[in-house]
C-alpha positions as CSV (number, residue, x, y, z in Angstrom):
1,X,37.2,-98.4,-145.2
2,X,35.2,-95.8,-147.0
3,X,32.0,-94.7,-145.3
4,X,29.2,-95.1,-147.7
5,X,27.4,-91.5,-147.5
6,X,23.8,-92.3,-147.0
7,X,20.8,-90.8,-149.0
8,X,18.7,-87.9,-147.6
9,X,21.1,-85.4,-146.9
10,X,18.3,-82.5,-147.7
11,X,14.6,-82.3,-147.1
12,X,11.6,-79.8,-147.4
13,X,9.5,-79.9,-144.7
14,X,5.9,-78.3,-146.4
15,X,2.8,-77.2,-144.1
16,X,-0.6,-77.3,-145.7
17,X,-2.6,-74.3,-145.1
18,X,-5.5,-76.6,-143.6
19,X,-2.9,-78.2,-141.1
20,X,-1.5,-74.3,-140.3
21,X,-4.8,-73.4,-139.8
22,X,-6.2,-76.4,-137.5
23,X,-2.8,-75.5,-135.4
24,X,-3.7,-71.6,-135.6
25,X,-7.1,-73.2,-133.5
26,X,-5.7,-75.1,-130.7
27,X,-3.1,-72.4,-129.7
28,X,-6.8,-70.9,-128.5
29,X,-7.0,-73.8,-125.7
30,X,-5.3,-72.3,-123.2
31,X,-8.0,-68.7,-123.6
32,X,-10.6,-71.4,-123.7
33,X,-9.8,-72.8,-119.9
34,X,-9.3,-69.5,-119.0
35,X,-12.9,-68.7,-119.6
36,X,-14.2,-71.5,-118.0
37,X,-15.4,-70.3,-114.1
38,X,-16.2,-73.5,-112.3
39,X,-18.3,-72.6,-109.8
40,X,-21.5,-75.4,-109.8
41,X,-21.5,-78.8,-111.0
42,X,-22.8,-78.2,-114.4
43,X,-19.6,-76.2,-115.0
44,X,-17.5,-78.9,-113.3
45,X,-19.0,-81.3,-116.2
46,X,-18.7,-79.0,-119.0
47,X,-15.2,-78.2,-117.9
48,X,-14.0,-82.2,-117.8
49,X,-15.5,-82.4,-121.0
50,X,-13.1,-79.9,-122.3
51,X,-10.6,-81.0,-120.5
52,X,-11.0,-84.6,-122.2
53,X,-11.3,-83.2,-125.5
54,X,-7.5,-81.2,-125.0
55,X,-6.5,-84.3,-123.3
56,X,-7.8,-86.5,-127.1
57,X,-6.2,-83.3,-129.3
58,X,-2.7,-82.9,-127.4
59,X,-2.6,-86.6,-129.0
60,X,-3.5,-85.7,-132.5
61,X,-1.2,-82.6,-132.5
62,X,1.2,-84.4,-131.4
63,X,1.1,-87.2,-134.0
64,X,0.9,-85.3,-136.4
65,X,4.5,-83.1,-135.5
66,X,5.8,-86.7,-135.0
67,X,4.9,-87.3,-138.9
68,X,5.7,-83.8,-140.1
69,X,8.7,-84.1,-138.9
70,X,10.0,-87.4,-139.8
71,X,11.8,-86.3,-142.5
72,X,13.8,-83.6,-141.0
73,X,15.1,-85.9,-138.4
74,X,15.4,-88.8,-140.5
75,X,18.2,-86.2,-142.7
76,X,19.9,-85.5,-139.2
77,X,20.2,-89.4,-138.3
78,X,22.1,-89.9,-141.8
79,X,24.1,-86.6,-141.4
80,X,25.3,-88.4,-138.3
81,X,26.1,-91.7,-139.7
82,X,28.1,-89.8,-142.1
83,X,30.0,-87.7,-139.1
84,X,29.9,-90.0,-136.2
85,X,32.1,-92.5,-137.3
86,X,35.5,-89.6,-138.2
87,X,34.4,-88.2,-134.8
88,X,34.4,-91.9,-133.0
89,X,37.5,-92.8,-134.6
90,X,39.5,-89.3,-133.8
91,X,38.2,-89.7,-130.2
92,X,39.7,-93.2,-130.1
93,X,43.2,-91.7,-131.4
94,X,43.1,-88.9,-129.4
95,X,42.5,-91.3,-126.4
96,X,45.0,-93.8,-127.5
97,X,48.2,-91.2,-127.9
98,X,47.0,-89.4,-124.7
99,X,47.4,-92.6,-122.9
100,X,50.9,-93.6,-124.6
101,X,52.7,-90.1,-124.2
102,X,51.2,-90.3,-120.1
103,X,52.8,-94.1,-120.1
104,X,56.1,-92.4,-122.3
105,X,56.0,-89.6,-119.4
106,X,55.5,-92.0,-116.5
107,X,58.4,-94.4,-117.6
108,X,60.7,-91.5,-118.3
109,X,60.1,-89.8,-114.9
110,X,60.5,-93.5,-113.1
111,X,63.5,-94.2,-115.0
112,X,65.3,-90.7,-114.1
113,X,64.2,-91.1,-110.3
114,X,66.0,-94.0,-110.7
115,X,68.9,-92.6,-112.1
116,X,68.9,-89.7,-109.5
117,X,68.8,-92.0,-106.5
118,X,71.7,-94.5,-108.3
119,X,73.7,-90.6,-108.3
120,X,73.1,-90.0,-104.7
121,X,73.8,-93.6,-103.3
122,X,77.6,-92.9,-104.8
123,X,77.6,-89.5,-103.5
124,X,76.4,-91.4,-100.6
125,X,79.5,-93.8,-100.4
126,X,82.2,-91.4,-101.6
127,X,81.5,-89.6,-98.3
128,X,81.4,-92.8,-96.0
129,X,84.7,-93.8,-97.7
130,X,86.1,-90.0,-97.0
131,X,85.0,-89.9,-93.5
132,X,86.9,-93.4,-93.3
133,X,89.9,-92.0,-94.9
134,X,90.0,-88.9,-92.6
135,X,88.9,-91.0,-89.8
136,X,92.4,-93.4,-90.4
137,X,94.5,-90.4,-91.1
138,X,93.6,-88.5,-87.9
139,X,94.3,-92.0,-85.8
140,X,97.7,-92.3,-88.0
141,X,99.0,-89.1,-86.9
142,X,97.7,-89.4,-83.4
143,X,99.4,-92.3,-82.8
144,X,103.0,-90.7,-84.8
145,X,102.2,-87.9,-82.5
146,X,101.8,-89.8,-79.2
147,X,105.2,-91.4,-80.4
148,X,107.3,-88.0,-80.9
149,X,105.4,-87.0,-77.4
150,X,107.0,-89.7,-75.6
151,X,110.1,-89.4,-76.9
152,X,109.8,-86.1,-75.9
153,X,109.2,-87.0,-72.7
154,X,112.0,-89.3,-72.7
155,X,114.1,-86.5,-73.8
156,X,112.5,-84.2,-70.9
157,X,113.9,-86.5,-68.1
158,X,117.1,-86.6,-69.5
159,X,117.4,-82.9,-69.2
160,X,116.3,-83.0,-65.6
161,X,119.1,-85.8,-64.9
162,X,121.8,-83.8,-66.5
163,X,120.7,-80.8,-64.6
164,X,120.9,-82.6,-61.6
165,X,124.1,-84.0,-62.4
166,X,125.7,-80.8,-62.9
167,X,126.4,-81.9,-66.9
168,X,125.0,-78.4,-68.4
169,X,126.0,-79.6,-71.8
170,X,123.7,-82.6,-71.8
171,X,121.2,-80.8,-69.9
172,X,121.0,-78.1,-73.1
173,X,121.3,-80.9,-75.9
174,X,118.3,-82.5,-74.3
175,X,116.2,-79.8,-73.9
176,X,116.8,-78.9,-77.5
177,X,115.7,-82.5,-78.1
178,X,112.6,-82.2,-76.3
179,X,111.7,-79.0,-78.2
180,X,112.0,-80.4,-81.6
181,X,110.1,-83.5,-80.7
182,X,107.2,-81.7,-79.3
183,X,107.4,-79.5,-82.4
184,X,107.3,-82.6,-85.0
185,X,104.3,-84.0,-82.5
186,X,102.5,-81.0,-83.5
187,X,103.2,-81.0,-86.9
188,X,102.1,-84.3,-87.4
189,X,99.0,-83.6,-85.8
190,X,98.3,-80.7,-87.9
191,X,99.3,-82.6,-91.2
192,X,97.1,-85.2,-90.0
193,X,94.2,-83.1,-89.9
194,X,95.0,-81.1,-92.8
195,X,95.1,-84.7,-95.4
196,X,91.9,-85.4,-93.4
197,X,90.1,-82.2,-94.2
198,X,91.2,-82.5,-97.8
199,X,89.8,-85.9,-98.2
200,X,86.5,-85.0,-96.8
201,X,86.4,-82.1,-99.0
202,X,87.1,-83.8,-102.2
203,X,84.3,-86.3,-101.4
204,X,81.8,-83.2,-100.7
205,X,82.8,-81.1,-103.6
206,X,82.8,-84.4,-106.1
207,X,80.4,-83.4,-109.0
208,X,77.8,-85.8,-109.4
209,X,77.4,-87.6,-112.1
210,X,74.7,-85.4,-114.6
211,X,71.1,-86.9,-114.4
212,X,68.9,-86.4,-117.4
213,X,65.2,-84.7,-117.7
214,X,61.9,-85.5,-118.8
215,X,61.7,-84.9,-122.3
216,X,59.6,-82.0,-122.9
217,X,56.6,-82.5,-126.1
218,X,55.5,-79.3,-126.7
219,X,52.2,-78.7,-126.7
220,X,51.6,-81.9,-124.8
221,X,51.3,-81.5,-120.6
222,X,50.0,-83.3,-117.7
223,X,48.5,-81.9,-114.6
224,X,47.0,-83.5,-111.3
225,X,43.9,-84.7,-111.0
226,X,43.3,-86.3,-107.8
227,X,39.7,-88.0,-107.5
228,X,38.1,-89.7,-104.8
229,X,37.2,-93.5,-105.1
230,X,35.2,-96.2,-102.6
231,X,37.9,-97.4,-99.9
232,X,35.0,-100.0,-99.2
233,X,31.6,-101.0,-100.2
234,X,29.3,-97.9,-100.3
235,X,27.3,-98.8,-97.6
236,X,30.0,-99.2,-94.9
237,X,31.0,-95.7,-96.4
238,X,27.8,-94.0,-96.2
239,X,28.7,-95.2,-92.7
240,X,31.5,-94.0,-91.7
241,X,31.1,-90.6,-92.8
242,X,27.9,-90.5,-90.4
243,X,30.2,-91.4,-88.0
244,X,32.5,-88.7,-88.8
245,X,30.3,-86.3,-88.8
246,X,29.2,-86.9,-85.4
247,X,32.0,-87.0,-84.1
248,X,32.0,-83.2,-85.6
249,X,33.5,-83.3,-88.6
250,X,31.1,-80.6,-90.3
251,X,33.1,-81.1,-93.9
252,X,31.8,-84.2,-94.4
253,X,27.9,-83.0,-94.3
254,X,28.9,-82.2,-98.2
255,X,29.2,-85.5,-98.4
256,X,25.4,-86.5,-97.5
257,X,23.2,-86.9,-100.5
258,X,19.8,-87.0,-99.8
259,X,18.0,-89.2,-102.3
260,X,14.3,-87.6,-103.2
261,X,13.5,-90.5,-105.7
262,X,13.9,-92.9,-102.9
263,X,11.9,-90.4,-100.3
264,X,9.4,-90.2,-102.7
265,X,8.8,-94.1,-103.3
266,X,8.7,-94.7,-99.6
267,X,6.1,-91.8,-99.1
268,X,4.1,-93.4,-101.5
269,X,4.4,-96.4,-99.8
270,X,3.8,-95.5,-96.3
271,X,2.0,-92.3,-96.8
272,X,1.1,-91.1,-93.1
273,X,3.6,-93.1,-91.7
274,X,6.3,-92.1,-93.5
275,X,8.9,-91.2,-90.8
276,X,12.7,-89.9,-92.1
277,X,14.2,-87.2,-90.1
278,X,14.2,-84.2,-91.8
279,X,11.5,-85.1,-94.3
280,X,7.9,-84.4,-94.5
281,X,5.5,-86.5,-96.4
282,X,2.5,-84.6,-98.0
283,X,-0.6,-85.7,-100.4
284,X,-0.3,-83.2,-103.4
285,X,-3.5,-85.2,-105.8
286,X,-2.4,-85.4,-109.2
287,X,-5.6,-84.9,-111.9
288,X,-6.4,-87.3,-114.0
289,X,-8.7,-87.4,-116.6
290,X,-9.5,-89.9,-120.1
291,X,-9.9,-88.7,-123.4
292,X,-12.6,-88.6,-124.9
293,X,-12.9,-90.5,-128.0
């Protein structure tokens, strides 16, 4: 909807000569205390007398700036109805997309964290599931090892019974037996290890599967802005930190704010017995003095 633009978008503020004049006069007051010496009690009278009178003209003068200018700020008040509400509104939308691209940002950076922890739990698994693997192909060749070994062995001692048996044909084939046994006992330990190696090297070098970014809007960033809040009510806070610092933590006197308002009540109130470490109570007199009429 429309605004309606209001009326009094100009004005003309005129002074009367008389009115320029009369102010012309007062801005003598302040020459006319300064001649006053108030040194006996007929000056002391004279002198409140004058002071009533500036006390009864500081009142006129200032009604009448109050009526002279009326219209001026009467014009600003409508200038402002006629900006205010654009400027209210563009705040609001300003506020409003601020808080949905932060929320777009947030969800975006939640749901990618998300993503990049799904990636890493299979990363995760395909290296328990390699280490498995290796683990069953390293006891598989063990145990085809520890089989060639003992026939090995087997072979071994029928060498040494041929030997001793004077039968140097057997004696040789079974040594050669025993050699090619021990040989494929190796080699199965070493292919063994090899498939194992491979498997946990697959699962290490396995490429991950691609995790996307938060989508950049240019012009449009976010930066931290950590603030401090009440952990508890404010009194158990004030508290604490005067705990803190006496237990000398000298950061926290920053922390301390001395309330003058509140001094100055209670001096008022107790006046010589006011008692607050660190503060003084004083009388400083404040004049007074009625207009005259």
């Amino acid at each position: 909807m429309d605004t309606p633009i209001p009326q009094n978008l100009s004005v003309t503020l005129t002074m009367t000569a008389e009115l320029l004049k009369t102010l012309q006069t007062e801005q003598g007051a302040k020459d006319v205390a300064l001649a006053y010496e108030i040194d006996s009690s007929d000056m002391a009278v004279a002198a409140n007398e004058e002071l009533k009178s500036i006390k009864r003209r500081i009142k006129i003068v200032t009604e009448w700036r109050a009526k002279f200018i009326e219209p001026a700020n009467t014009m600003v008040e409508n200038a402002n109805a006629l900006f205010n509400p654009a400027l209210e509104s563009l705040a609001a939308g300003e506020s409003l997309l601020k808080v949905g691209l932060q929320s777009f940002q947030a969800k975006e950076a939640a749901r990618i964290e998300q993503e990049r922890r799904a990636a890493e739990e299979v990363a995760r698994k395909a290296r328990q599931e390699a280490e498995q693997k290796a683990a069953a192909e390293r006891a598989r060749a063990a145990q085809q090892a520890e089989e060639a070994n003992r026939q090995a062995a087997e072979a071994e001692q029928a060498r040494l019974k041929a030997v001793a048996e004077g039968n140097s044909r057997a004696a040789a084939a079974a040594a050669a037996e025993s050699a090619r046994l021990q040989e494929k006992a190796q080699s199965i330990v070493e292919t063994g290890e090899a498939k194992a190696e491979a498997v946990q090297i697959a699962a290490a070098t396995m490429e991950a599967a691609p995790v996307a970014t938060v989508t950049k809007i240019a012009g449009f960033t976010t930066r931290k802005n950590w603030i401090a809040e009440l952990a508890t009510d404010e009194q158990t806070a004030k508290k604490l930190i005067c705990e803190g610092i006496a237990a000398g933590r000298t950061e926290l006197y920053s922390m301390i704010d001395i309330n003058m308002p509140a001094a100055n009540k209670m001096a008022k109130a107790l006046e010589g017995n006011f008692n607050v470490p660190g503060l003084k109570a004083y009388n400083n007199p404040v004049a007074a003095s009625r207009a005259s009429r």
